[in-house]
C-alpha positions in Angstrom: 40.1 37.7 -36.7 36.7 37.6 -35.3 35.7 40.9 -37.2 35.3 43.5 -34.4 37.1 46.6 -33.6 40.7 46.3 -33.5 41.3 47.1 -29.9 38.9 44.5 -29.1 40.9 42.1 -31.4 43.5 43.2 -29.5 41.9 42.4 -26.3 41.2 39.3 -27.6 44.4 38.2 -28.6 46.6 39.8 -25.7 44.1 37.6 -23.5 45.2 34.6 -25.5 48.7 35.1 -25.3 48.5 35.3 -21.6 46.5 32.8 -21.3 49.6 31.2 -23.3 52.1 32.9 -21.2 50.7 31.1 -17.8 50.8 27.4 -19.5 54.4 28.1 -20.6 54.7 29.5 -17.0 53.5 26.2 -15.3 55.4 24.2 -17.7 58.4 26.1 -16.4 58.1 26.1 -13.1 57.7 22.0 -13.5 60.9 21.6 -15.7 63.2 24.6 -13.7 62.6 21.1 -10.9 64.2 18.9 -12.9 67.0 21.1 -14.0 67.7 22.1 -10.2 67.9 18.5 -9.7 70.3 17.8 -12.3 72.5 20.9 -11.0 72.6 19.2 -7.5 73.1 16.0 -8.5 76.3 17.2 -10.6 77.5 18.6 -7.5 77.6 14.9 -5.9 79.9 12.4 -8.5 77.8 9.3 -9.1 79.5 6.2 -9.6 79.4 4.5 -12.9 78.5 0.8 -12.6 77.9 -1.8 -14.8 74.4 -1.1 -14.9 74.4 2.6 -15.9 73.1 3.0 -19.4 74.1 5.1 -21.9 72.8 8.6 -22.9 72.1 9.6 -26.0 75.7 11.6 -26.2 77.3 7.9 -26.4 78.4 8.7 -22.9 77.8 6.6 -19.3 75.4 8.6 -17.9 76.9 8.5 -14.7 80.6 9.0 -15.4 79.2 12.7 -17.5 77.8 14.0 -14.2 81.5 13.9 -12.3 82.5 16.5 -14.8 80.5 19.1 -13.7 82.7 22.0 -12.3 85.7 20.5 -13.4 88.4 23.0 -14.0 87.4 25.6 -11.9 85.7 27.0 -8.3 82.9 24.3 -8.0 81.4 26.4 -5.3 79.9 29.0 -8.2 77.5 26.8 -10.4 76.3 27.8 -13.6 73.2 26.9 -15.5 73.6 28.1 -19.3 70.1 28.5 -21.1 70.8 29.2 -24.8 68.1 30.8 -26.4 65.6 33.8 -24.4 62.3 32.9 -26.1 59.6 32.4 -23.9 60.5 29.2 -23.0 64.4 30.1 -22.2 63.3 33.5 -20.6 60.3 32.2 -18.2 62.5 29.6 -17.4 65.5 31.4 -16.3 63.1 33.4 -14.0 61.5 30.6 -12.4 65.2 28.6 -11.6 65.9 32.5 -9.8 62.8 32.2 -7.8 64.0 28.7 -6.6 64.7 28.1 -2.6 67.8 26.9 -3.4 70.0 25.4 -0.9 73.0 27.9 -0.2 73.9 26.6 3.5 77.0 26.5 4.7 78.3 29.8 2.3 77.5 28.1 -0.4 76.6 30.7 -3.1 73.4 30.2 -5.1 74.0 29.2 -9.0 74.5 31.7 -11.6 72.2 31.8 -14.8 73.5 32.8 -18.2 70.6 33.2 -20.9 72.2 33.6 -24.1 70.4 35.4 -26.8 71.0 38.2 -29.5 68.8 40.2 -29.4 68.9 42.7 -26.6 65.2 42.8 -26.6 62.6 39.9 -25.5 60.1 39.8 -28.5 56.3 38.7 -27.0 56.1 37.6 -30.7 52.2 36.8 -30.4 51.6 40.9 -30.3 54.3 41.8 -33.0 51.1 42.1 -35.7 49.2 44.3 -33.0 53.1 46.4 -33.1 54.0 46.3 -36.9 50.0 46.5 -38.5 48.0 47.7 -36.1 50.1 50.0 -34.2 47.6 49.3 -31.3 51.0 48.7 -28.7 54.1 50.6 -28.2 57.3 48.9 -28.8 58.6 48.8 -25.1 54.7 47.2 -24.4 55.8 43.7 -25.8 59.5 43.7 -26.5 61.0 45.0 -23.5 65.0 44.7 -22.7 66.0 42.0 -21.1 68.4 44.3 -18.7 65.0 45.7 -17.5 63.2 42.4 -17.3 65.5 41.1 -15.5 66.1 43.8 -13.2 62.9 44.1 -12.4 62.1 40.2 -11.6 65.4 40.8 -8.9 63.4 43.6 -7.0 60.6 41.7 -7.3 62.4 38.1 -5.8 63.3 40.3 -2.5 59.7 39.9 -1.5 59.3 35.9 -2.1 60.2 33.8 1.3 62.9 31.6 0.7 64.1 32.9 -2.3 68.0 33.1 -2.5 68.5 36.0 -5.0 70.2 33.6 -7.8 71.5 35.8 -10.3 70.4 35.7 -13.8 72.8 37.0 -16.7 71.8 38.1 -20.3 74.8 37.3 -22.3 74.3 39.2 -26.0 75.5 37.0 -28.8 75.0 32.9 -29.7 76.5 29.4 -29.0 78.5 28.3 -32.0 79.5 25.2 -30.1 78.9 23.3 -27.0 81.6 20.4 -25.6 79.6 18.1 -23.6 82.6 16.6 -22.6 84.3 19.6 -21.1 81.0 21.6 -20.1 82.2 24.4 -22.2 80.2 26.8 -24.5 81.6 28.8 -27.4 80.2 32.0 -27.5 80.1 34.9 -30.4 79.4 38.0 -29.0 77.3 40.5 -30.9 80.9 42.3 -31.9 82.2 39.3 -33.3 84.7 37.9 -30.6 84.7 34.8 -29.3 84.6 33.6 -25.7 84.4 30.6 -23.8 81.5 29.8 -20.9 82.1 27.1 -18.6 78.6 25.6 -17.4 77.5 22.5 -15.2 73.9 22.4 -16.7 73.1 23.2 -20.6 69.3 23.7 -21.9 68.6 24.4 -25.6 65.3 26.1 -25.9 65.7 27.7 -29.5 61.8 28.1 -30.2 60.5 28.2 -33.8 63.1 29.4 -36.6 61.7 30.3 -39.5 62.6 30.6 -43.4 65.0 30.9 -45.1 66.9 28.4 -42.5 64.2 25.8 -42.5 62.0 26.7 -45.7 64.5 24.6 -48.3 63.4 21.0 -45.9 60.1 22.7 -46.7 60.7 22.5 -50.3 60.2 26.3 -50.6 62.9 27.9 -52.2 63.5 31.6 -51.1 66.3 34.1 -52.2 69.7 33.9 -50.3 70.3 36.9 -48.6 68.1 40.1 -47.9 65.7 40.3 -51.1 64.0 43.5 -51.3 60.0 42.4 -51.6 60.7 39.7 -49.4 60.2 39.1 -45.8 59.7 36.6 -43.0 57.5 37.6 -39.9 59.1 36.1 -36.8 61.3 38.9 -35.1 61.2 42.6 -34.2 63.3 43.6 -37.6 60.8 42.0 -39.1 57.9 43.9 -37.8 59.7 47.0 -38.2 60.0 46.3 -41.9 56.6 45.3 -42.3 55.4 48.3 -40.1 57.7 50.9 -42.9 56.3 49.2 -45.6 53.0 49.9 -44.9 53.6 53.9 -43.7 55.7 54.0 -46.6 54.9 57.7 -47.7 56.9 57.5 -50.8 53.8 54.7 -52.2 52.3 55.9 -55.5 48.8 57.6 -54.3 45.9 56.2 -54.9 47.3 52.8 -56.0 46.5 49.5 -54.3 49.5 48.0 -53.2 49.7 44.0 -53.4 50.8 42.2 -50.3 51.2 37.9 -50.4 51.4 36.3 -47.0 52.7 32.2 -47.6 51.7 30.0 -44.8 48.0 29.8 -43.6 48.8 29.0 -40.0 47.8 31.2 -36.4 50.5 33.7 -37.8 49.8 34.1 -41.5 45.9 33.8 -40.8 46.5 37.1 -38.4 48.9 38.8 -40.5 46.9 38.7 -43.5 43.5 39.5 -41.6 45.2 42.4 -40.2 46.7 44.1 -43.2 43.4 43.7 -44.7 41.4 45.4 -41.7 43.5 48.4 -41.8 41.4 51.3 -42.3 43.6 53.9 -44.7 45.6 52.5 -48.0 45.1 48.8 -47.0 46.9 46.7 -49.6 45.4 43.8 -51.2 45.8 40.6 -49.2 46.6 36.8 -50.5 47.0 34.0 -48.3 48.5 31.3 -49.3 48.7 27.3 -47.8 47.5 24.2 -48.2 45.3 24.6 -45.5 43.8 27.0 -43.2 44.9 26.9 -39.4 46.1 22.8 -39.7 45.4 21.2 -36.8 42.5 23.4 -35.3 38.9 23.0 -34.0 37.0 22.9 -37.8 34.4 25.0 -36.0 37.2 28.1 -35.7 38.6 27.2 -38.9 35.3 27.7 -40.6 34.9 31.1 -38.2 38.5 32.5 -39.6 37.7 31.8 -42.7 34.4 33.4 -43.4 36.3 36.5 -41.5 39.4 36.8 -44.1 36.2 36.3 -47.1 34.5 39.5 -45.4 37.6 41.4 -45.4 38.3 40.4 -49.0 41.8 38.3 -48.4 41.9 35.9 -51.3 42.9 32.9 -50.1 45.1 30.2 -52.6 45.2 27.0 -51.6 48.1 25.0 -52.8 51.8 24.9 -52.6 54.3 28.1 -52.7 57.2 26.8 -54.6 59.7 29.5 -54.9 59.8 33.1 -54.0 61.0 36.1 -55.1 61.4 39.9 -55.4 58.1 41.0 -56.8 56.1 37.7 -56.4 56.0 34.3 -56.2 55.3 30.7 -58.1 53.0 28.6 -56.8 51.1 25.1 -57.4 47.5 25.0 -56.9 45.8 22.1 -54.9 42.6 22.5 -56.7 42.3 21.4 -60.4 42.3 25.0 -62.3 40.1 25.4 -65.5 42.2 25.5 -68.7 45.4 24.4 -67.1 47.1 21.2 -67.6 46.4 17.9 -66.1 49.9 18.6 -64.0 48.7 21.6 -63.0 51.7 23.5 -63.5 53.0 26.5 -61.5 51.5 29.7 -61.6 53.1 33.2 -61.1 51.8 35.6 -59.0 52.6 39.2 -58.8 52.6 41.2 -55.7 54.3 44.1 -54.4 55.9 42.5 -51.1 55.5 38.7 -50.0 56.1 37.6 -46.1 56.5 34.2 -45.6 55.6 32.9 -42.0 55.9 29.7 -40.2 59.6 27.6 -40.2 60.2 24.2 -37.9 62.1 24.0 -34.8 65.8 22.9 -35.2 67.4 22.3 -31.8 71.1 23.1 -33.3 70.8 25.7 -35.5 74.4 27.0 -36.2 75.3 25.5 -33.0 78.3 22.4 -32.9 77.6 20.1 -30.2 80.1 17.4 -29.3 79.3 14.9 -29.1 76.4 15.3 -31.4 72.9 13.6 -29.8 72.8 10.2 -32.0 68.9 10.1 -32.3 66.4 12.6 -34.5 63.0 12.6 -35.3 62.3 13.1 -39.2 61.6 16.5 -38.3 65.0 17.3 -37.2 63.9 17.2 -33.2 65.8 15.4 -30.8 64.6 13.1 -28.6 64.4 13.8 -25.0 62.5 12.2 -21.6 60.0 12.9 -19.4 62.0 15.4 -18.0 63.5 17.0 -21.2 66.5 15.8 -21.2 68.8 14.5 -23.8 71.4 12.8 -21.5 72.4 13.9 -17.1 73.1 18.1 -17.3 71.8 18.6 -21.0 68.0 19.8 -21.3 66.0 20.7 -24.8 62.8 22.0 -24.4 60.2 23.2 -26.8 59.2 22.7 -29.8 62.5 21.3 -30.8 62.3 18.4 -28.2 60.6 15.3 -28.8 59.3 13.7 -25.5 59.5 10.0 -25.9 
């Protein structure tokens, strides 16, 4: 955004993702602490007095960590971490890289990182991928068989490490039974299968429309519109990236491109798009504010760099969107209009819509439900991310009390 060539924007931003990347690293390495805990403690019933409160899962907190293991060999534990964002992912490889205690024969735990794609998406470079063109695909979304892989060769050079394996299971968690420590997994064919674990952590990351734009009060098409896209995975890069190399575009014509939500991602996209140095499209950004939350000194920065590369920016409220534009309520009184301000339509030739909210659940059944939300749907967790003994949420989705 800062207006300079784009491999040095580049530069710039893969220097803030890492910088990123080593926060979420630290934060990790903290919490994987607190979630080996938990597995040992499971390993060791704990009596449930009198005294014990009650979690959050309506449970004694005590009396949940004798189930651990139930049912089968209790000499293999297995930590299940659903979701492998960068949370889920740098935290399975920190829990590997534990000294864990494996005395006596005693095997070291097994980790299960559930996710569906078969790729981990480093989604802070997927504008640099899908605009720019700047990084090859296997540069920030490489597979997790060969992340993976790779962090076990390099685990044979760490003292104490005891080679804990760590499983990427391809599909999602339609339902987890606290009560039994089983998971319901759908595999990416459609089957069904069940995954017993002694420690569960949610780390879902940010979803974004249309699951979460209708709280929002933005109403988007059900289904795949063409026109219409969100910007928050690798299909939607590649979509955005064969748009714009579309060949088949009338030449000579200036296509129209909306992006709704002025945050880090829809600030980037939209500067992006605009910098692009053959058959840029025209660029509108709409939100009710620019970058919510930052310094005003950097919002002031990004936005005299979108004016210089000509994005229009609409400030207001996106209402509903649609194949070949969008309706939309300015925050500004506009001359001619109604006192109400009434909606406007604008026309455009594709609209992305970024941002969404966290939701720790998201087509995910968990029994017994957690009893407490915030208003924005996240739970509530403690200083050490947990809901209740054995059940962790972390990110955005948890709420530290």
């Amino acid at each position: 955004l800062g207006g300079v060539g784009q491999a040095r924007a580049a530069g710039s931003r893969i220097g803030r993702a890492d910088s990123r990347a080593a926060g979420v690293g630290i934060a990790a390495f903290t919490f994987s602490v607190a979630v080996a805990s938990s597995w040992t403690t499971a390993r060791r019933p704990t009596p449930a007095g009198p005294g014990r409160r009650r979690g959050r899962l309506g449970r004694r907190q005590g009396s949940v960590e004798m189930q651990a293991g139930a049912g089968r060999d209790a000499g293999r534990q297995r930590i299940l971490v659903v979701g492998g964002g960068v949370g889920g992912f740098n935290l399975a490889l920190r829990l590997a890289e534990m000294p864990w205690p494996v005395g006596g024969g005693r095997p070291p735990p097994q980790i299960m990182v559930v996710d569906p794609k078969d790729r981990f998406v480093f989604t802070p470079l997927l504008a640099d991928y899908a605009i720019s063109g700047v990084i090859e695909l296997d540069e920030f979304a490489p597979r997790y068989s060969e992340l993976f892989a790779h962090a076990a060769r390099d685990r044979a050079y760490i003292p104490g490490s005891t080679q804990a394996e760590v499983e990427h299971l391809r599909g999602s968690i339609k339902r987890i039974s606290w009560r039994r420590r089983v998971a319901t997994l759908c595999t990416s064919t459609g089957e069904e299968q069940s995954l017993e674990f002694d420690v569960v952590v949610v780390s879902p990351g940010l979803l974004a429309a249309p699951d979460t734009a209708m709280s929002m009060g933005l109403e988007l098409p059900s289904g795949p519109t063409a026109g219409v896209l969100t910007f928050s995975s690798l299909d939607d890069g590649e979509k955005l990236r064969e748009w714009l190399q579309d060949g088949n575009a009338e030449v000579g014509a200036t296509r129209r491109l909306a992006v709704v939500g002025a945050g880090y991602v829809g600030a980037e996209v939209a500067a992006s798009v605009a910098a692009l140095e053959t058959r840029a499209p025209s660029v509108a950004l709409f939100g009710s504010s620019l970058l919510r939350g930052s310094e005003p000194a950097n919002q002031r920065r990004v936005a005299e760099s979108l004016e210089a590369l000509g994005v229009v920016r609409k400030l207001g409220r996106v209402l509903s969107v649609f194949s070949g534009g969008l309706l939309w309520r300015s925050d500004a009184p506009t001359p001619g209009a109604a006192e109400t301000n009434e909606s406007q339509q604008h026309d455009c030739d594709l609209v992305i819509v970024t941002g969404g909210a966290a939701t720790p659940f998201a087509g995910c059944e968990l029994e017994p439900a957690p009893t407490d939300k915030t208003s924005s749907g996240a739970v509530p967790v403690d200083g050490y991310l947990r809901i209740a003994p054995g059940i962790f949420c972390i990110g955005d989705a948890a709420a530290v009390e």
